[in-house]
N, CA, C and O atoms as a GROMACS GRO file, in nm:
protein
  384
    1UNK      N    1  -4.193   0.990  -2.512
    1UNK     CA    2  -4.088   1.018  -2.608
    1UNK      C    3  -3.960   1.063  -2.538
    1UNK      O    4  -3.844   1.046  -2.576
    2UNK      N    5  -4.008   1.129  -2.418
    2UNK     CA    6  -3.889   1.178  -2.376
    2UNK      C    7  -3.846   1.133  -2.233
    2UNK      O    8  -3.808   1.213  -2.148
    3UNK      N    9  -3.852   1.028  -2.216
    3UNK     CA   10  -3.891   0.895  -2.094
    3UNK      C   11  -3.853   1.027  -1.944
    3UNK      O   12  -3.764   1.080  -1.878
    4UNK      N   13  -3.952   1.021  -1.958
    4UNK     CA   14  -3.991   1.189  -1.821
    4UNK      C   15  -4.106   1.139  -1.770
    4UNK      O   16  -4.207   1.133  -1.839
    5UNK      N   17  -4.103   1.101  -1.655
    5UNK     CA   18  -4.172   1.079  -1.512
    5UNK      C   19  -4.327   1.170  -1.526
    5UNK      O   20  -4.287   1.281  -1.493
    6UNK      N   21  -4.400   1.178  -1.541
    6UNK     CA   22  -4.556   1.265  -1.512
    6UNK      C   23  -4.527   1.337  -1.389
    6UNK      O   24  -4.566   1.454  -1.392
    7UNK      N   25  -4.463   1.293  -1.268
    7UNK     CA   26  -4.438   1.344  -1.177
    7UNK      C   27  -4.321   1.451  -1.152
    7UNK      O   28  -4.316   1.535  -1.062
    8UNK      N   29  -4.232   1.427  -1.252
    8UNK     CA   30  -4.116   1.492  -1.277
    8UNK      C   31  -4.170   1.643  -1.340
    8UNK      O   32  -4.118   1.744  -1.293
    9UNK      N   33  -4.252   1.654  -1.422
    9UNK     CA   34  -4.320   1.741  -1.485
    9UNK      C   35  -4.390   1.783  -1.376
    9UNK      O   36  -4.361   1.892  -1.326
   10UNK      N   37  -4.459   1.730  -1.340
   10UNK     CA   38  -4.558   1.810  -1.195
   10UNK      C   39  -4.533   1.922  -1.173
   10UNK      O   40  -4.570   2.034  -1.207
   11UNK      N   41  -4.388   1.829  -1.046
   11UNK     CA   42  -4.293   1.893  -0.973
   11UNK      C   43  -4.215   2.007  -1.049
   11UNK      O   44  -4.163   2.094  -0.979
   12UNK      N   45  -4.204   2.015  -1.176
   12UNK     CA   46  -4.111   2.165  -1.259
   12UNK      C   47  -4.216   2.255  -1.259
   12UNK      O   48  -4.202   2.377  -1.248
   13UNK      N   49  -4.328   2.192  -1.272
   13UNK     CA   50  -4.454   2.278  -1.299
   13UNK      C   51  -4.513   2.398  -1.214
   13UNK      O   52  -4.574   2.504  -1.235
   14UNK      N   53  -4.459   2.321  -1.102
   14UNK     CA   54  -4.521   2.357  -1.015
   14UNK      C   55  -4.381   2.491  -0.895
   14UNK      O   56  -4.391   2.594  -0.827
   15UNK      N   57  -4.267   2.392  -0.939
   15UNK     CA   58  -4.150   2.539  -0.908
   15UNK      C   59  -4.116   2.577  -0.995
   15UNK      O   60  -4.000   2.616  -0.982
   16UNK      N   61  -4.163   2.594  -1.108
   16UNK     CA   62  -4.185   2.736  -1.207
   16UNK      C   63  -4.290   2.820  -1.160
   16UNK      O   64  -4.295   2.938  -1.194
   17UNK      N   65  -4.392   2.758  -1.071
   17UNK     CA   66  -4.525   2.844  -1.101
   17UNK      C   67  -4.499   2.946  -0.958
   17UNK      O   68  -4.544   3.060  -0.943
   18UNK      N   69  -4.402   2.857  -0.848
   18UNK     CA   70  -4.407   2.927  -0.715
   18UNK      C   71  -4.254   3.005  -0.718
   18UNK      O   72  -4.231   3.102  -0.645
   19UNK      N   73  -4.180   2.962  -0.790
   19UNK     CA   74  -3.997   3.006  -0.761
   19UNK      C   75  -3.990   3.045  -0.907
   19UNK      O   76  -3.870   3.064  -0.929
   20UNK      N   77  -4.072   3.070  -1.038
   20UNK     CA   78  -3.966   3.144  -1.204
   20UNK      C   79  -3.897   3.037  -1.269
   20UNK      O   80  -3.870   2.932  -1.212
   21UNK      N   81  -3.873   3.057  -1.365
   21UNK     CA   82  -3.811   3.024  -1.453
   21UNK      C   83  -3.670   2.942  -1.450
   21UNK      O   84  -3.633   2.835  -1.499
   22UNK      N   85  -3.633   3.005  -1.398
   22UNK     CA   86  -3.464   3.005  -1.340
   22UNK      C   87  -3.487   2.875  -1.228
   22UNK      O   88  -3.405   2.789  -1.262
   23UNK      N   89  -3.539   2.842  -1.147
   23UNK     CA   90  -3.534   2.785  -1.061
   23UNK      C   91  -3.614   2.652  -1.096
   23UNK      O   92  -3.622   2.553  -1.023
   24UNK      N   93  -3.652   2.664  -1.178
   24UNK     CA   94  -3.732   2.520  -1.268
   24UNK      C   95  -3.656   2.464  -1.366
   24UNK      O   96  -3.679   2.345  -1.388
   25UNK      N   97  -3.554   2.527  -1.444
   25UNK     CA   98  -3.430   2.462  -1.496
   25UNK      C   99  -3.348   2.435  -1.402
   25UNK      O  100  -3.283   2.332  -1.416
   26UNK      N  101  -3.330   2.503  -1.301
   26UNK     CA  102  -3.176   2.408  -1.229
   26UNK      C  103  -3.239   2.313  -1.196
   26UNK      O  104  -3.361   2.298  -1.197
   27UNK      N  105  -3.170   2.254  -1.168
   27UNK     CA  106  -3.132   2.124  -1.030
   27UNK      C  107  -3.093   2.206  -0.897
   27UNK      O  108  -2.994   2.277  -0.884
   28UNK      N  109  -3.183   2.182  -0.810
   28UNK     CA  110  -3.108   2.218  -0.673
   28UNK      C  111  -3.033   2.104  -0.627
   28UNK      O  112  -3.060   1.988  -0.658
   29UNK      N  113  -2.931   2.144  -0.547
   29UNK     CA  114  -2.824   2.010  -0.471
   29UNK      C  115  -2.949   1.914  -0.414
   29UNK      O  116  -3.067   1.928  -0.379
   30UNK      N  117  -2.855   1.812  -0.425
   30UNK     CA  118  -2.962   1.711  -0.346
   30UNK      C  119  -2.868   1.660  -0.240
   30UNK      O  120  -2.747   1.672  -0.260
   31UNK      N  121  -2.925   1.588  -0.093
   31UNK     CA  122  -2.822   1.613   0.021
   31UNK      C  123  -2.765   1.492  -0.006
   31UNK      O  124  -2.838   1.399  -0.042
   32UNK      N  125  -2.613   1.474   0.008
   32UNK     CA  126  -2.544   1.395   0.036
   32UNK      C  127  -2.616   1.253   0.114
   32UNK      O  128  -2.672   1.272   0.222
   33UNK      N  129  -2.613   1.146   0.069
   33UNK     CA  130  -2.662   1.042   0.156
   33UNK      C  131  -2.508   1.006   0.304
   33UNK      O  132  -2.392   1.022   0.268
   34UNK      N  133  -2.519   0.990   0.352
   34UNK     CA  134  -2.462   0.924   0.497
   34UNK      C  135  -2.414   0.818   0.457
   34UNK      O  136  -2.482   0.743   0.386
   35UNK      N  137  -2.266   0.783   0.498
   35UNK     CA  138  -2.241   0.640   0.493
   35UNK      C  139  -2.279   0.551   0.551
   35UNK      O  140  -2.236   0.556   0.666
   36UNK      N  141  -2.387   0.405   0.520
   36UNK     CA  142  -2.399   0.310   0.593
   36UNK      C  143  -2.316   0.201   0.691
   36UNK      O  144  -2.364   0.118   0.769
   37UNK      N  145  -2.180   0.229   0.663
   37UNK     CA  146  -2.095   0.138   0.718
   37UNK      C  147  -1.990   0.207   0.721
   37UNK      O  148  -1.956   0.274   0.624
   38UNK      N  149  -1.910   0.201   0.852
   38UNK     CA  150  -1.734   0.242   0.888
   38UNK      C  151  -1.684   0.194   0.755
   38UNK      O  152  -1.752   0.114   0.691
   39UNK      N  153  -1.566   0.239   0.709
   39UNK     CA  154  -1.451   0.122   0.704
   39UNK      C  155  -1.441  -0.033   0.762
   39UNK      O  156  -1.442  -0.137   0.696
   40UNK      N  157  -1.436  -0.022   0.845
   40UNK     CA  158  -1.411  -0.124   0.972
   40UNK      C  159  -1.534  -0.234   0.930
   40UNK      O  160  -1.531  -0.352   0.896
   41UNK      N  161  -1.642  -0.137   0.948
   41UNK     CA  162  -1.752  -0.202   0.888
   41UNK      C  163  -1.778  -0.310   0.743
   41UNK      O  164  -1.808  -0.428   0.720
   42UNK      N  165  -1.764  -0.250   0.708
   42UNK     CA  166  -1.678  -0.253   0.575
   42UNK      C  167  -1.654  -0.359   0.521
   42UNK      O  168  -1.699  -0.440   0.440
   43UNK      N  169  -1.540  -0.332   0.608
   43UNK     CA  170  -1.456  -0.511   0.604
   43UNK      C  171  -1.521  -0.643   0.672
   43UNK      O  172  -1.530  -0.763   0.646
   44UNK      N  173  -1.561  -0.550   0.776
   44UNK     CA  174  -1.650  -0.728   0.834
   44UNK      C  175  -1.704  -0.785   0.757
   44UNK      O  176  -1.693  -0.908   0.750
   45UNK      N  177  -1.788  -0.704   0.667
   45UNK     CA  178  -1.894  -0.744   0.582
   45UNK      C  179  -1.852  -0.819   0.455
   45UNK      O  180  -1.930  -0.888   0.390
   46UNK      N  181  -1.699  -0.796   0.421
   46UNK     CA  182  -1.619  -0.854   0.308
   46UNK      C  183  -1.618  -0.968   0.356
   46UNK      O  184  -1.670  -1.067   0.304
   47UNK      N  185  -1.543  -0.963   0.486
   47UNK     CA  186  -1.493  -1.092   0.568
   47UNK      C  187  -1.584  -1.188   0.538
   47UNK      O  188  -1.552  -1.287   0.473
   48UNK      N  189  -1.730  -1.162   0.591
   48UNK     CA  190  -1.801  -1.236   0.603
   48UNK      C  191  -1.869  -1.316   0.472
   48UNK      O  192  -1.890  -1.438   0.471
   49UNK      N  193  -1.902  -1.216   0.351
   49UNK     CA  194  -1.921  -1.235   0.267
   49UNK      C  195  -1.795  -1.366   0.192
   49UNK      O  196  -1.823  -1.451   0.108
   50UNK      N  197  -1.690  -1.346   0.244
   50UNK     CA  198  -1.573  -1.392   0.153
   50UNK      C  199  -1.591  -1.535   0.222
   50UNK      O  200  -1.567  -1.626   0.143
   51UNK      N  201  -1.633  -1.586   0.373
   51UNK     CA  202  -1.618  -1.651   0.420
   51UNK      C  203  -1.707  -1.732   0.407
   51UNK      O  204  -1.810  -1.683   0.362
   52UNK      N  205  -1.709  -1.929   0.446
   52UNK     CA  206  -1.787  -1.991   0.455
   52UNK      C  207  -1.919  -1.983   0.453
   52UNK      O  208  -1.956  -1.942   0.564
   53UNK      N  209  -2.054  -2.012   0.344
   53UNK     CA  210  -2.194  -1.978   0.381
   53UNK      C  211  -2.234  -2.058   0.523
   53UNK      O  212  -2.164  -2.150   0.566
   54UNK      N  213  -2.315  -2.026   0.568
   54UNK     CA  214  -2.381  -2.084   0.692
   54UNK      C  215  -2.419  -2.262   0.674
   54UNK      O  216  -2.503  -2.283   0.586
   55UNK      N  217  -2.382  -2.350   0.725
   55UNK     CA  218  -2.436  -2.449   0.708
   55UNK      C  219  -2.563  -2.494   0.667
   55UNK      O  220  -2.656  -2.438   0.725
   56UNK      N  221  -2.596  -2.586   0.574
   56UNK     CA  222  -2.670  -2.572   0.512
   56UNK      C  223  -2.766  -2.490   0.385
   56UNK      O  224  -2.880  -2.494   0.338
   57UNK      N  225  -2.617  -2.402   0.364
   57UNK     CA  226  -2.643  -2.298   0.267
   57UNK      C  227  -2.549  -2.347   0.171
   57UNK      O  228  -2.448  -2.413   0.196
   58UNK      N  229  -2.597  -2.304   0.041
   58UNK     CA  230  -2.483  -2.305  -0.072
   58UNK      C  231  -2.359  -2.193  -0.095
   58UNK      O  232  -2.249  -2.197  -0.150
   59UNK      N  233  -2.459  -2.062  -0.006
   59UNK     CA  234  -2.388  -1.964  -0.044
   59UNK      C  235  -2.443  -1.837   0.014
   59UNK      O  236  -2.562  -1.813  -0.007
   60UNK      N  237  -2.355  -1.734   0.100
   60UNK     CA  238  -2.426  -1.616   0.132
   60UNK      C  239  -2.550  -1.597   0.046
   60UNK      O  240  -2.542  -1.601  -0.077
   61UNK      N  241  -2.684  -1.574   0.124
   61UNK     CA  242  -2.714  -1.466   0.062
   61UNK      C  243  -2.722  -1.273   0.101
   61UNK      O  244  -2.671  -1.233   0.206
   62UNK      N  245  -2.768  -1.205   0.033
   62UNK     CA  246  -2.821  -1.070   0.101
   62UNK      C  247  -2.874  -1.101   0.201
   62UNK      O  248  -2.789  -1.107   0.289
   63UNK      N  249  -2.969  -1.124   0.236
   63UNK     CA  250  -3.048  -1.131   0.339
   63UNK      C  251  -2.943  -1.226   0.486
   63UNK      O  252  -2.942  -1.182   0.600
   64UNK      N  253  -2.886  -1.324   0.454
   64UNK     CA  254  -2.848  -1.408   0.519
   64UNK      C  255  -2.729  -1.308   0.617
   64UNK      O  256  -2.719  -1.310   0.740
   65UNK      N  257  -2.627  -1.202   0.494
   65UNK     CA  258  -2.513  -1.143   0.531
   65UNK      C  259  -2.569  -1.023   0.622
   65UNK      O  260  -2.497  -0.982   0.714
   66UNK      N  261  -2.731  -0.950   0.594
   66UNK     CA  262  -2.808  -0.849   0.683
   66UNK      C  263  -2.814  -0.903   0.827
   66UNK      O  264  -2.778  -0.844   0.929
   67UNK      N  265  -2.861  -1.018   0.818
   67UNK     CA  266  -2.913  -1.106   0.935
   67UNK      C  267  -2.795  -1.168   1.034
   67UNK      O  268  -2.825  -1.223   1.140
   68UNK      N  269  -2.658  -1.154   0.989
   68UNK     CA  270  -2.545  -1.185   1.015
   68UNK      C  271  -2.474  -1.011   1.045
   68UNK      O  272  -2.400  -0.999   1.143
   69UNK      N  273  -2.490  -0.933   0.989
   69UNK     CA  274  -2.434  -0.838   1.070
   69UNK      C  275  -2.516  -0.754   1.191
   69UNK      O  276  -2.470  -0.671   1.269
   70UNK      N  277  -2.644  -0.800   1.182
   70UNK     CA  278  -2.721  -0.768   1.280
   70UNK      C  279  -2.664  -0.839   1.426
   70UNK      O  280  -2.624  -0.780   1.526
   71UNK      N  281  -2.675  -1.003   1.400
   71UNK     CA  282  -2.577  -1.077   1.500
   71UNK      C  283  -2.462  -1.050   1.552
   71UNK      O  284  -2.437  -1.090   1.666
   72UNK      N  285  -2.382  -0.988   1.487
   72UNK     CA  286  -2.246  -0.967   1.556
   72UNK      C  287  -2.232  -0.806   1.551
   72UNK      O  288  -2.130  -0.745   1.519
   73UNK      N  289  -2.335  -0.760   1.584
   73UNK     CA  290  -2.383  -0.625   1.666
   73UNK      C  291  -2.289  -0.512   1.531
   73UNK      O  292  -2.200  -0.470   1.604
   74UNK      N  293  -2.273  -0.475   1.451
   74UNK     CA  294  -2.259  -0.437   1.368
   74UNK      C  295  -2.348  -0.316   1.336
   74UNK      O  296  -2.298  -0.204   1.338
   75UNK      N  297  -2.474  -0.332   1.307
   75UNK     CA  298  -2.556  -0.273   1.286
   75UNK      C  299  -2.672  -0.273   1.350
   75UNK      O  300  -2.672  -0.375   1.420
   76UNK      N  301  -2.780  -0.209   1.367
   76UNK     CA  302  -2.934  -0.231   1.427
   76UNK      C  303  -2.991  -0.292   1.316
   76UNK      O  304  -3.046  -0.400   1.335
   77UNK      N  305  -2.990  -0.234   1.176
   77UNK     CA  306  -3.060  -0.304   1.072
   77UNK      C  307  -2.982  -0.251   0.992
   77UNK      O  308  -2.926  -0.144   1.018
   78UNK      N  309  -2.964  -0.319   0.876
   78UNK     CA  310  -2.939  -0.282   0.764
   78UNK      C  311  -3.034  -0.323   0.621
   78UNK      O  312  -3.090  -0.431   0.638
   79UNK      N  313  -3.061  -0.267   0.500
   79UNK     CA  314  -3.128  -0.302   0.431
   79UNK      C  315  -3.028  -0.385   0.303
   79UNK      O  316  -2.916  -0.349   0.266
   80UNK      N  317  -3.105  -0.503   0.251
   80UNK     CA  318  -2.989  -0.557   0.143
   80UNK      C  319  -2.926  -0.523   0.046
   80UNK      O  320  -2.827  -0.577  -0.004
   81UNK      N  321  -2.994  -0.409   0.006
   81UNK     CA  322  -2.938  -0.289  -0.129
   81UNK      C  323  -2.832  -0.252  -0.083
   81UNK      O  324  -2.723  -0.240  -0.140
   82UNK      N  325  -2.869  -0.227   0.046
   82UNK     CA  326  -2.725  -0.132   0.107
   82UNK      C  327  -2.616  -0.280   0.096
   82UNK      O  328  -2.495  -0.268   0.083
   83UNK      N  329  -2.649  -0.344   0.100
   83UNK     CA  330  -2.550  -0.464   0.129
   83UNK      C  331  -2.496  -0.500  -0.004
   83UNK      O  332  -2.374  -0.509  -0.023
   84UNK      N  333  -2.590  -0.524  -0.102
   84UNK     CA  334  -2.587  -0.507  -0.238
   84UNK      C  335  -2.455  -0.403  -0.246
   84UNK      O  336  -2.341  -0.445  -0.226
   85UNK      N  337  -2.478  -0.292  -0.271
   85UNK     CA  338  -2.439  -0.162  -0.330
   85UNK      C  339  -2.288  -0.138  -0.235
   85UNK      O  340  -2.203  -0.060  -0.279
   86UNK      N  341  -2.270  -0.198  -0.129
   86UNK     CA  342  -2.151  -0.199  -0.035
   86UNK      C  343  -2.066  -0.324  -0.090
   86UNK      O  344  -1.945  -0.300  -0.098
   87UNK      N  345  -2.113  -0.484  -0.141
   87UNK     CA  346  -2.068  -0.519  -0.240
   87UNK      C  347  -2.000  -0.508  -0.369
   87UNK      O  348  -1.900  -0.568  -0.407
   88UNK      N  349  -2.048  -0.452  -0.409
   88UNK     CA  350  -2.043  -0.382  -0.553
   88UNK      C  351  -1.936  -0.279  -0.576
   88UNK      O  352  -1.877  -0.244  -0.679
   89UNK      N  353  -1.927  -0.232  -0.422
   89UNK     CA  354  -1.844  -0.092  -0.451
   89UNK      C  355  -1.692  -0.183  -0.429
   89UNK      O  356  -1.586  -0.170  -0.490
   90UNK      N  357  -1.722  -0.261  -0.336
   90UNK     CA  358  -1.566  -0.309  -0.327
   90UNK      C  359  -1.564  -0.446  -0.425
   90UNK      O  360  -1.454  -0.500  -0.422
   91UNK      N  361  -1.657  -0.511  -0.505
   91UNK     CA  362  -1.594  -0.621  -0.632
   91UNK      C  363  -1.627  -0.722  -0.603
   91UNK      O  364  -1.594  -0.805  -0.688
   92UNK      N  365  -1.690  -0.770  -0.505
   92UNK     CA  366  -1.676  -0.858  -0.414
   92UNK      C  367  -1.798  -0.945  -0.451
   92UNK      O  368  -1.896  -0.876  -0.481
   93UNK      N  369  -1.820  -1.085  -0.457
   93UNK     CA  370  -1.887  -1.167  -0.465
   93UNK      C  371  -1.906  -1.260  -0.397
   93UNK      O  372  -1.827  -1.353  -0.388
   94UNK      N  373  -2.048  -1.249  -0.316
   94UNK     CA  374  -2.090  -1.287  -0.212
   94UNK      C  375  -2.080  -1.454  -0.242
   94UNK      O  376  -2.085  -1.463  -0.364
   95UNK      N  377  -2.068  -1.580  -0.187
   95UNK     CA  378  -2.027  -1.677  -0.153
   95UNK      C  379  -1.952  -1.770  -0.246
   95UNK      O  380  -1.951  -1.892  -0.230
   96UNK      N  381  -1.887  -1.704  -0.350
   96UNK     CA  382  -1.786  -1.743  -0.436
   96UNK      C  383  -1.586  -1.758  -0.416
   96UNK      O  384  -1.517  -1.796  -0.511
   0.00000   0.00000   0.00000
């Protein structure tokens, strides 16, 4: 009814039972995630995205643009969400 996780409940359950009352209604901060990519970064990844798919492709994909910034030393790995979600933030549509 109240689309709440079983686990979500656990977890209150359980820092009510060790930390009170008070500390089972808040929210504690949760840490800042790290940026996956410079600026600089950034842009390559527009670049690339904006640019020609690979021969024999119709069209970037995620995976294709991961596997492509791995190549031009960019990154060690990146995952495609992140590539996704680094998309997304700047508007951008991968091989259109």
């Amino acid at each position: 009814m109240l689309y709440v996780n079983e686990q979500t409940i656990r977890r209150t359950r359980l820092r009510y039972a060790t930390e009170g009352l008070q500390a089972a209604l808040d929210d504690k901060p949760h840490p800042k995630s790290e940026l996956k990519l410079a600026e600089k970064e950034e842009a390559h990844l527009v670049a690339i995205a904006c640019s020609a798919p690979p021969t024999g492709r119709a069209r970037w994909t995620l995976t294709l643009l991961c596997e492509r910034l791995v190549e031009d030393g960019v990154v060690e790995k990146i995952a495609p969400e992140t590539v996704r979600l680094l998309l997304k933030k700047t508007s951008s549509s991968p091989g259109e």
